[in-house]
C-alpha positions in Angstrom: -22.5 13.6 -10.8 -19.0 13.6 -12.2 -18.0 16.0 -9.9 -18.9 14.5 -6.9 -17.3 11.0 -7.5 -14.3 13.5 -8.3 -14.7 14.7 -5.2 -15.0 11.2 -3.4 -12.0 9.9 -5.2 -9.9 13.2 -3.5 -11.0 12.3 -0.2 -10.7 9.3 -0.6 -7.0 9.8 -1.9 -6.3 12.3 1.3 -7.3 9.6 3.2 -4.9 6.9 2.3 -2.4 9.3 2.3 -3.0 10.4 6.1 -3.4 6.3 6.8 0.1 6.1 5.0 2.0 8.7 7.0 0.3 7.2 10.6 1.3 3.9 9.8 5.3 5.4 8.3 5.5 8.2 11.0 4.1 5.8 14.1 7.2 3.4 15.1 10.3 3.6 16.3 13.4 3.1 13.9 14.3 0.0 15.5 11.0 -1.2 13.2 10.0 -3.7 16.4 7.9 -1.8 18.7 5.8 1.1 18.1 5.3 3.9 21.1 1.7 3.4 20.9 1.7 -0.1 20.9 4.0 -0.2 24.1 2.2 2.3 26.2 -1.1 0.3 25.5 1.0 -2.6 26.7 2.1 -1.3 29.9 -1.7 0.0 30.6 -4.0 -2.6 29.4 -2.1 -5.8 29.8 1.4 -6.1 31.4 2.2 -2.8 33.1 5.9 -4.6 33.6 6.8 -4.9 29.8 10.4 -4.4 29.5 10.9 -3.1 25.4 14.6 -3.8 25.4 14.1 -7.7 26.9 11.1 -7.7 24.2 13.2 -6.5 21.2 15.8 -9.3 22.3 13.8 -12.5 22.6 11.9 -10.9 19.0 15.1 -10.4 17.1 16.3 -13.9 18.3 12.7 -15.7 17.7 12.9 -13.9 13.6 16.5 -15.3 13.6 15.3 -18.6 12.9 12.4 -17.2 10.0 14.1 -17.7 7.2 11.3 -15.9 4.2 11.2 -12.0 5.4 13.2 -11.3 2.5 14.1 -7.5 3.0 10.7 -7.0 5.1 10.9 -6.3 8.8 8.5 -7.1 12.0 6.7 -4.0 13.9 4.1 -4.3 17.0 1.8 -1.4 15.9 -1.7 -0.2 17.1 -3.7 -0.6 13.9 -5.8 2.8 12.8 -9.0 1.1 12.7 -11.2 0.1 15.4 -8.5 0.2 17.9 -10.1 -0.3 21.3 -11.2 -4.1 19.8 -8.3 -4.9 17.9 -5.2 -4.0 20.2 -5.4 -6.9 22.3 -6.9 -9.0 19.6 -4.3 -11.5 17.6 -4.2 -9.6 13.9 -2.1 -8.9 11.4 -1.6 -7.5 8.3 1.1 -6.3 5.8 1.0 -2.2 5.5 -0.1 -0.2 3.0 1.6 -1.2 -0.7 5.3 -0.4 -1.0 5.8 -0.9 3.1 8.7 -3.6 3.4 6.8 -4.7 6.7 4.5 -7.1 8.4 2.7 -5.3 10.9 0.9 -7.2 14.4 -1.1 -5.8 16.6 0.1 -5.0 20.4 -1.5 -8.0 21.7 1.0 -10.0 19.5 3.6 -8.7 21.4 2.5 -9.2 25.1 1.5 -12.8 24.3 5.2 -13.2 22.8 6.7 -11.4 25.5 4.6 -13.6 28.4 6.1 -16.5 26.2 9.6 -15.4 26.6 9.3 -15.9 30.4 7.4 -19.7 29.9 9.4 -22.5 31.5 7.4 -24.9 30.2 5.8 -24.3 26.6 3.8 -26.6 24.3 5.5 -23.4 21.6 1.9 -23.3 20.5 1.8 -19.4 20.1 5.4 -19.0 18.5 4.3 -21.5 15.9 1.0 -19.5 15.4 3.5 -16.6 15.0 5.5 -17.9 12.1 2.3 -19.5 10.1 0.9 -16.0 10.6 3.9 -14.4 8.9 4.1 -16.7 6.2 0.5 -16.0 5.5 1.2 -12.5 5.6 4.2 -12.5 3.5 2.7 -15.0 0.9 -0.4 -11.7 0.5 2.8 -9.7 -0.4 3.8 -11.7 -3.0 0.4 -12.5 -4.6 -0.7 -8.5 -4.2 -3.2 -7.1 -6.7 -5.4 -4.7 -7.0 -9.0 -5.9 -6.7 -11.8 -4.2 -8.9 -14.4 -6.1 -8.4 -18.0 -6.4 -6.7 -20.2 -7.9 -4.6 -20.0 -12.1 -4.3 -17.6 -12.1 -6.9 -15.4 -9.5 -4.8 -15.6 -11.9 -1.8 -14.9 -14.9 -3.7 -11.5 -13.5 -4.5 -10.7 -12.4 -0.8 -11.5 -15.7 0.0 -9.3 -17.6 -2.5 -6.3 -14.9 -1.3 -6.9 -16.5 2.3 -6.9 -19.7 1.5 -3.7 -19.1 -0.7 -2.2 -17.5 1.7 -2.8 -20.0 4.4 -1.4 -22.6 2.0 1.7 -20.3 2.2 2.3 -19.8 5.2 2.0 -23.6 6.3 4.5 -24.2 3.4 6.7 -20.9 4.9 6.4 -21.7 8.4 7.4 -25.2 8.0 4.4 -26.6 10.0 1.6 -29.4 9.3 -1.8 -28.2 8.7 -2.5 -30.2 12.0 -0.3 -28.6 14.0 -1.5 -24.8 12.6 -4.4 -25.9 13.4 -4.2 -27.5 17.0 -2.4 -23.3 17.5 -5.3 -21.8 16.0 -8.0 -23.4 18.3 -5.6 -23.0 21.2 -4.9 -19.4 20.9 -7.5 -17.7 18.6 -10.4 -20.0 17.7 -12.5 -19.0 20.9 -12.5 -15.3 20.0 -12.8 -16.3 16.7 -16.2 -18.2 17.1 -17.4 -15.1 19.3 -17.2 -12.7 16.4 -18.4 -15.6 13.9 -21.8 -15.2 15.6 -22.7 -12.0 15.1 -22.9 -12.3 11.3 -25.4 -15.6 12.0 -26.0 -17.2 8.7 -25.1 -14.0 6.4 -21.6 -15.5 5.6 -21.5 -13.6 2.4 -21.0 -10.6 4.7 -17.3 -12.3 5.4 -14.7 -10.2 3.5 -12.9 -13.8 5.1 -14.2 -17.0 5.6 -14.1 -18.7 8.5 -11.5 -20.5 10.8 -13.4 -23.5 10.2 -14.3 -23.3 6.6 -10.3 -22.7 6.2 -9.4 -25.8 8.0 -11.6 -27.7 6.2 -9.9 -26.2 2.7 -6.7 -27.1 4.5 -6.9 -30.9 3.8 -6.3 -30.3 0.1 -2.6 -30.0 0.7 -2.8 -27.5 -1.7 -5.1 -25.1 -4.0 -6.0 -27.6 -6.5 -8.5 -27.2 -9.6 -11.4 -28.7 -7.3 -10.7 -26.4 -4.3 -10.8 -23.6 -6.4 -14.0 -24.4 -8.0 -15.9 -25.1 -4.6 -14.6 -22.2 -3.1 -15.8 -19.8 -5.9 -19.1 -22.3 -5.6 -19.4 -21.6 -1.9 -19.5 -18.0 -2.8 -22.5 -18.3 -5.1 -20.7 -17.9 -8.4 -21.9 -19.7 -11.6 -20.1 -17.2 -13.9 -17.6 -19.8 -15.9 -15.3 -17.5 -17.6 -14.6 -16.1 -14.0 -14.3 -19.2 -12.5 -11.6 -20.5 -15.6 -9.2 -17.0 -14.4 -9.1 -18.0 -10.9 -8.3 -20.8 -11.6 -5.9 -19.9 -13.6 -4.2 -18.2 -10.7 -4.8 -19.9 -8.0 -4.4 -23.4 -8.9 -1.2 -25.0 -7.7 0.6 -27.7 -9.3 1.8 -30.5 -6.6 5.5 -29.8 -5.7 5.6 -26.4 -7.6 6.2 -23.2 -5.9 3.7 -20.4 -4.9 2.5 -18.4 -8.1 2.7 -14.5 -7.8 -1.0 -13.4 -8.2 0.4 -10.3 -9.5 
């Protein structure tokens, strides 16, 4: 028995490490664009992309985000499941050690399609900079999760929400107005895929759009939030409810807490 989950832990080892150098080895050094993610462009949804206009309007558009730190912005085809996800509107922030927030291709064709807009409500640019902020905030409140089952899922809830909370604070925006993006840009999609877990939200490794908006009118992650999140998920379990919120609760006015 020892042998084999020896053997499972090499694999699965090998396999982060071939993740790792697809994700390092897969962009250009400019760290906007990655080939992939332009050539899926051109094919599958604007065969006129023009990288060089692209990588101008994107350097401008991050010239006014002032919380990358030392982190850059690629366009990148993720690994997994790519035929759904390269149009899709995801993102997430590399493998640990990666000074990058990665989006998928369909990130950058909706940014590019912006850059020729002569008339804009700015709806996807401010979906853009929330998203970032949410994504930087999971970079500063990384930690390694060894847990299980609801109690696993409780916690990748409570990093969402956090993270949402950050990246309204980050971006600048009202919760209204992230949210008016959200069901303008993603929400559709969004419910689509919400239906074919049905009623088996445990399933979620996130919660929903909706159940995250609803969060959103805390302001903040307060004591209560905290406690009716990890409620939501099922969990009675006191002493694990007292650490999160020992971590996750915010104080009004103070700054995001590392998780890590």
């Amino acid at each position: 028995m020892r042998d084999i989950v020896m053997i499972l832990l090499i694999l699965i080892l090998i396999a982060l490490l071939c993740i790792y150098l697809h994700i390092s080895l897969s962009w250009h050094s400019i760290d906007i664009i990655s080939l992939d993610a332009e050539e899926f462009i051109r094919k599958e949804l604007d065969p006129a992309f023009d990288t060089e206009r692209f990588r101008i309007y994107i350097n401008k558009l991050l010239k006014r985000i002032d919380f990358l730190d030392e982190n850059s912005v690629i366009f990148f085809t993720p690994f997994y499941d790519r035929k759904k996800t390269q149009s899709s509107l995801n993102a997430h922030t590399g493998l640990p050690g990666q000074k990058v927030i990665i989006f998928t291709p369909g990130w950058a064709a909706r940014l590019y399609r912006e850059s020729f807009a002569e008339k804009s409500d700015g709806a996807i640019i401010d979906l853009f900079a929330f998203v970032l902020g949410h994504e930087m905030t999971h970079k500063e409140q990384r930690r390694p999760i060894f847990l299980f089952g609801r109690k696993r899922t409780c916690v990748g809830w409570l990093r969402e929400i956090s993270s949402d909370f950050g990246g309204i604070r980050k971006s600048g925006l009202s919760a209204k107005r992230v949210k008016f993006c959200l069901e303008k840009e993603i929400l559709d999609i969004e419910g689509r895929r919400q239906r074919r877990y049905g009623a088996k939200t445990m399933l979620r490794p996130h919660p929903t759009w909706e159940y995250r908006m609803k969060c959103w009118k805390a302001k903040r992650m307060t004591k209560e939030l905290v406690e009716q999140i990890c409620r939501d998920c099922g969990i009675t379990d006191r002493r694990f409810l007292e650490k999160m919120k020992r971590i996750y609760v915010e104080k009004p006015g103070a700054p995001m807490k590392k998780a890590g």
